[in-house]
C-alpha positions as CSV (number, residue, x, y, z in Angstrom):
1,X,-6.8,-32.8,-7.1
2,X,-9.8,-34.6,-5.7
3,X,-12.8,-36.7,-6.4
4,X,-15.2,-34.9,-8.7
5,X,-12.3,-32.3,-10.0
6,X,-12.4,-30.8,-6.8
7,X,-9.1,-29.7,-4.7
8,X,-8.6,-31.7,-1.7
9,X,-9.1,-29.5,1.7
10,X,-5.6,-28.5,2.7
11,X,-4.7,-27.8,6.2
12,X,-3.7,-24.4,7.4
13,X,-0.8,-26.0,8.9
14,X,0.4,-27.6,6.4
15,X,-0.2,-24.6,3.7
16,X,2.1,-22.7,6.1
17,X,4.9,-25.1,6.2
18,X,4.2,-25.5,2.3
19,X,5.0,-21.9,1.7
20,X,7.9,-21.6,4.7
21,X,10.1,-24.3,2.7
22,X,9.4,-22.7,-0.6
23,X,10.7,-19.2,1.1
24,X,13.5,-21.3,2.0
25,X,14.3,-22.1,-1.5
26,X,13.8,-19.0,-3.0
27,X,15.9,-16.9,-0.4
28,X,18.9,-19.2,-1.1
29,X,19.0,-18.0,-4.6
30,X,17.7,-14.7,-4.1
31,X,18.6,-12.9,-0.7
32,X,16.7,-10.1,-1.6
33,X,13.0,-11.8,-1.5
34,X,11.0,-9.5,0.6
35,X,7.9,-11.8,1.9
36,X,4.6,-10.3,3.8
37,X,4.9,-11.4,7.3
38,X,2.0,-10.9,9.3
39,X,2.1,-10.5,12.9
40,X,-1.3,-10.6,14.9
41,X,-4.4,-11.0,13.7
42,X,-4.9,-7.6,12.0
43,X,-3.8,-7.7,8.1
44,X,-3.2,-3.8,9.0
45,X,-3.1,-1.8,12.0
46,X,-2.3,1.8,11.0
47,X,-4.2,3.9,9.2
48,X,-2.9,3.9,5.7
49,X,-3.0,0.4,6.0
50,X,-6.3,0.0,6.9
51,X,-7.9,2.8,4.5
52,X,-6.3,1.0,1.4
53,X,-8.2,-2.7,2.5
54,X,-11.2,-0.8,3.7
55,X,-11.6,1.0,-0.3
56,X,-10.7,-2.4,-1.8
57,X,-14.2,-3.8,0.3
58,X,-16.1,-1.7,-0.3
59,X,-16.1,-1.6,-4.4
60,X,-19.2,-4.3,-5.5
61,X,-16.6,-5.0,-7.9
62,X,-14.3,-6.6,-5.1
63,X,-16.7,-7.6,-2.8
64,X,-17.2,-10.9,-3.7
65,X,-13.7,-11.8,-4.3
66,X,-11.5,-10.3,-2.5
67,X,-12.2,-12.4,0.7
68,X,-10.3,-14.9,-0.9
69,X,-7.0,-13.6,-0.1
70,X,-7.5,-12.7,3.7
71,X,-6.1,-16.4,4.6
72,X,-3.6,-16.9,2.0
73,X,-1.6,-13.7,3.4
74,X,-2.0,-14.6,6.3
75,X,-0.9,-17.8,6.3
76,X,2.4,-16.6,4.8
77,X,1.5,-17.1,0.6
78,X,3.3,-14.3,-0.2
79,X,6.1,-15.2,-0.3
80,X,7.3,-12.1,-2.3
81,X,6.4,-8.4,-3.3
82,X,7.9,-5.6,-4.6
83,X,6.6,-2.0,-5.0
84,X,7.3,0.6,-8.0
85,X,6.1,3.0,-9.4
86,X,2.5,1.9,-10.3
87,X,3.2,-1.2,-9.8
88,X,3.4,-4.2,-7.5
89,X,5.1,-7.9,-8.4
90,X,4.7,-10.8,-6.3
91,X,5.3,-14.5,-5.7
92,X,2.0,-16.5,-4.4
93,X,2.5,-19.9,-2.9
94,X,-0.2,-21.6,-4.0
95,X,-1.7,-25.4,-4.5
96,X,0.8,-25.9,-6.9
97,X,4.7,-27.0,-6.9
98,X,5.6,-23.7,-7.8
99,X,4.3,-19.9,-6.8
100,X,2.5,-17.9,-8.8
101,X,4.0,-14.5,-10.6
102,X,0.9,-11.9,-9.5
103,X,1.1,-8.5,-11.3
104,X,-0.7,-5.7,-10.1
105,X,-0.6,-2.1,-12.5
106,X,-2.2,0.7,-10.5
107,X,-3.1,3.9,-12.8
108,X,-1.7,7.1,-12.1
109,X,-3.6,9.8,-9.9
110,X,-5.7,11.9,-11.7
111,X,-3.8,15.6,-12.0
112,X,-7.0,17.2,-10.7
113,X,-7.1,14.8,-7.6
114,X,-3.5,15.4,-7.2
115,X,-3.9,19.3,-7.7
116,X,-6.5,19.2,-4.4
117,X,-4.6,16.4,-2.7
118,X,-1.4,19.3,-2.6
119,X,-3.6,22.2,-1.6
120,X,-5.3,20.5,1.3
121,X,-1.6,19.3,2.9
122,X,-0.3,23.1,2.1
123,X,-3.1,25.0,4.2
124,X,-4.5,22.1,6.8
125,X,-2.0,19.2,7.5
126,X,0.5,20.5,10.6
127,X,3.4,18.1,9.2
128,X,4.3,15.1,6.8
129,X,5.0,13.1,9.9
130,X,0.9,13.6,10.7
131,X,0.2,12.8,7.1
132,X,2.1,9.6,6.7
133,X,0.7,8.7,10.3
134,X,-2.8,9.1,9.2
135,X,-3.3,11.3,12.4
136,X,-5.7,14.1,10.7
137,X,-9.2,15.3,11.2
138,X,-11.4,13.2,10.7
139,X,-13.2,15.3,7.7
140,X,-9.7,14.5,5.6
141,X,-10.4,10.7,5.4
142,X,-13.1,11.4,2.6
143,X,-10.6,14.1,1.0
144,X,-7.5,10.8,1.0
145,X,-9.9,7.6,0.8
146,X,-13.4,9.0,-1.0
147,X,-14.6,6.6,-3.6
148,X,-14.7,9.6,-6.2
149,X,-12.7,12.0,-5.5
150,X,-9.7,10.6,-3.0
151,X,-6.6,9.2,-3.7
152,X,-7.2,5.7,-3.7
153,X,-7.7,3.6,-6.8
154,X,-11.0,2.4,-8.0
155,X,-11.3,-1.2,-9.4
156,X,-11.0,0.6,-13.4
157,X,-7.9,1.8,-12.2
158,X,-6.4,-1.7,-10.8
159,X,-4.8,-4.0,-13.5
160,X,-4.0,-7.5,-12.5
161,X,-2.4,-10.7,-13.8
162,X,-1.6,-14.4,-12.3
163,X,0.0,-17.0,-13.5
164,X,-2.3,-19.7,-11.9
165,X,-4.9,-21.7,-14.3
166,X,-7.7,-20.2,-12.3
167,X,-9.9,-18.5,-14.3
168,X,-11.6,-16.2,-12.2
169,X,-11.2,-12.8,-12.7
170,X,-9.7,-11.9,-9.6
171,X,-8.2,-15.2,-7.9
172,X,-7.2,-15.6,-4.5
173,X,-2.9,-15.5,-5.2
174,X,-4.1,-11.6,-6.8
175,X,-6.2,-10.9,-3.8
176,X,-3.5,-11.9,-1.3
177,X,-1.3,-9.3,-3.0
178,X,-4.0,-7.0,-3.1
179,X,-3.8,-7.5,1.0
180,X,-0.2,-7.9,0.9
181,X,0.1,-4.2,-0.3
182,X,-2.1,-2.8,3.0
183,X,0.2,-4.9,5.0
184,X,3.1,-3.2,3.2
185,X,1.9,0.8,3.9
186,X,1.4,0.4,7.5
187,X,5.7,-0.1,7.5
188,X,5.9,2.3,5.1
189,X,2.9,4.6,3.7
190,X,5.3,6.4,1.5
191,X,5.2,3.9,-0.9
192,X,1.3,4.6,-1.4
193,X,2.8,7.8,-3.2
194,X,4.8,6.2,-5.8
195,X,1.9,3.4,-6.4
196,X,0.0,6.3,-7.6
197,X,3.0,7.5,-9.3
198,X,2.8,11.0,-6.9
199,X,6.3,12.9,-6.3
200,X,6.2,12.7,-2.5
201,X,9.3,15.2,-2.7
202,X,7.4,17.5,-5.2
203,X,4.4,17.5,-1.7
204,X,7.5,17.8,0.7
205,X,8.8,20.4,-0.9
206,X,5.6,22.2,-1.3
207,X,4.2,21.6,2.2
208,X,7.7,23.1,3.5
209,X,7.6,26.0,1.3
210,X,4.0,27.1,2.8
211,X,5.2,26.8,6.3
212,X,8.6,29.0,5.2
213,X,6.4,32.0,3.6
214,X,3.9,31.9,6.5
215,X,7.2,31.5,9.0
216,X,8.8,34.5,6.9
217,X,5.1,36.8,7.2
218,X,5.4,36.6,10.8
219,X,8.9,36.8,11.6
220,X,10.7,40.4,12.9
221,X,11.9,41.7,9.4
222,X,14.8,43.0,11.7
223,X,15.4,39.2,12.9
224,X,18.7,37.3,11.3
225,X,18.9,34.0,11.9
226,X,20.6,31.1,10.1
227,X,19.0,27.7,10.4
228,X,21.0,24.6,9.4
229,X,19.3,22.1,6.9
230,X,18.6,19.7,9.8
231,X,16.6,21.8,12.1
232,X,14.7,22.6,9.2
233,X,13.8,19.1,8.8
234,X,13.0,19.1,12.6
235,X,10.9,22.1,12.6
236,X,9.0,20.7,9.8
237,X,8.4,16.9,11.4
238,X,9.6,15.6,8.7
């Protein structure tokens, strides 16, 4: 702490090495720490990724604070986080000798939402592999990412807790987790699903059932074929 009850500027440099020997630390007793690592200079590069930082910025809610966390993910501050079903927990390095214990509770999808989520991947998505890629239309981004009616959360639906003393209402260890979770669905976008608390094999399954009844209208009645369980996983891209 500095003059005037002020923190003292911290280099970025030294906030790095600050939260590198903390990882260090922590992974000896716990080998399963999963930090975000950030390669580049793009939080996120795919599109899931991208769509879930882009909906946190644009809420007027968020605007103001969620900045905050851009530099402390970056800079390696997470030095933990986990993803469950509607929920994220992390460790934030921050000024302090010790990280911060974030906790994020995401609401699950409305069933209506969900209802027109499953019906537009039934009758317009070619494969799962094009939905987890984000490689659609561009007309479905609004369907996924609308502010009212898409999948992603709205700031009512985003509960959050930190440990630190700071008593704003979104601080920067929540917003780097906020960050830390895009970073996290451009390796894996599945894990968007179970924030939201959606059965990605209840979509799987339906997705592949439409493409088997259409298959099965347009197939030679007089046609017997057998297809193994794997090429049915190829012919579906999934």
């Amino acid at each position: 702490m500095g003059y005037y009850g002020f923190f003292e500027y911290v280099p970025v440099a030294e906030k790095r090495e600050k939260a590198k020997k903390t990882l260090e630390k922590l992974r000896s007793t716990n080998p399963d720490i999963s930090p975000v690592i950030i390669e580049g200079k793009s939080i996120a590069s795919k599109w899931w990724g991208k769509a879930w930082n882009k909906n946190l910025e644009s809420y007027a809610d968020f605007s103001n604070r969620i900045g905050r966390g851009r530099s402390y993910v970056r800079n390696g501050a997470v030095l933990d986080l986990k993803l469950k079903e509607g929920e994220a927990e992390a460790l934030v390095q921050g000024s302090g000798s010790k990280p911060y214990k974030v906790v994020i509770n995401i609401d699950k999808l409305d069933k209506l939402k969900w209802q027109k989520m499953t019906e537009l991947c039934n009758h317009k998505i070619d494969t799962m592999e094009t939905l987890l890629k984000g490689k659609f239309p561009k007309e479905f981004e609004e369907a996924f990412s609308g502010s009212k009616n898409g999948m992603f959360p709205s700031p009512k639906e985003i509960h959050f807790s930190c440990s630190c003393p700071d008593s704003a209402i979104m601080c920067k260890h929540v917003a780097a987790v906020l960050y830390g979770i895009g970073a996290r669905l451009d390796a894996d976008p599945v894990l968007f699903f179970k924030l939201r608390n959606i059965d990605f094999e209840e979509l799987l399954k339906k997705s592949m059932e439409e493409k088997m009844q259409n298959m099965l209208k347009n197939a030679d009645n007089k046609s017997k074929r057998i297809i193994d369980d794997e090429d049915v996983f190829d012919l579906f891209g999934v």
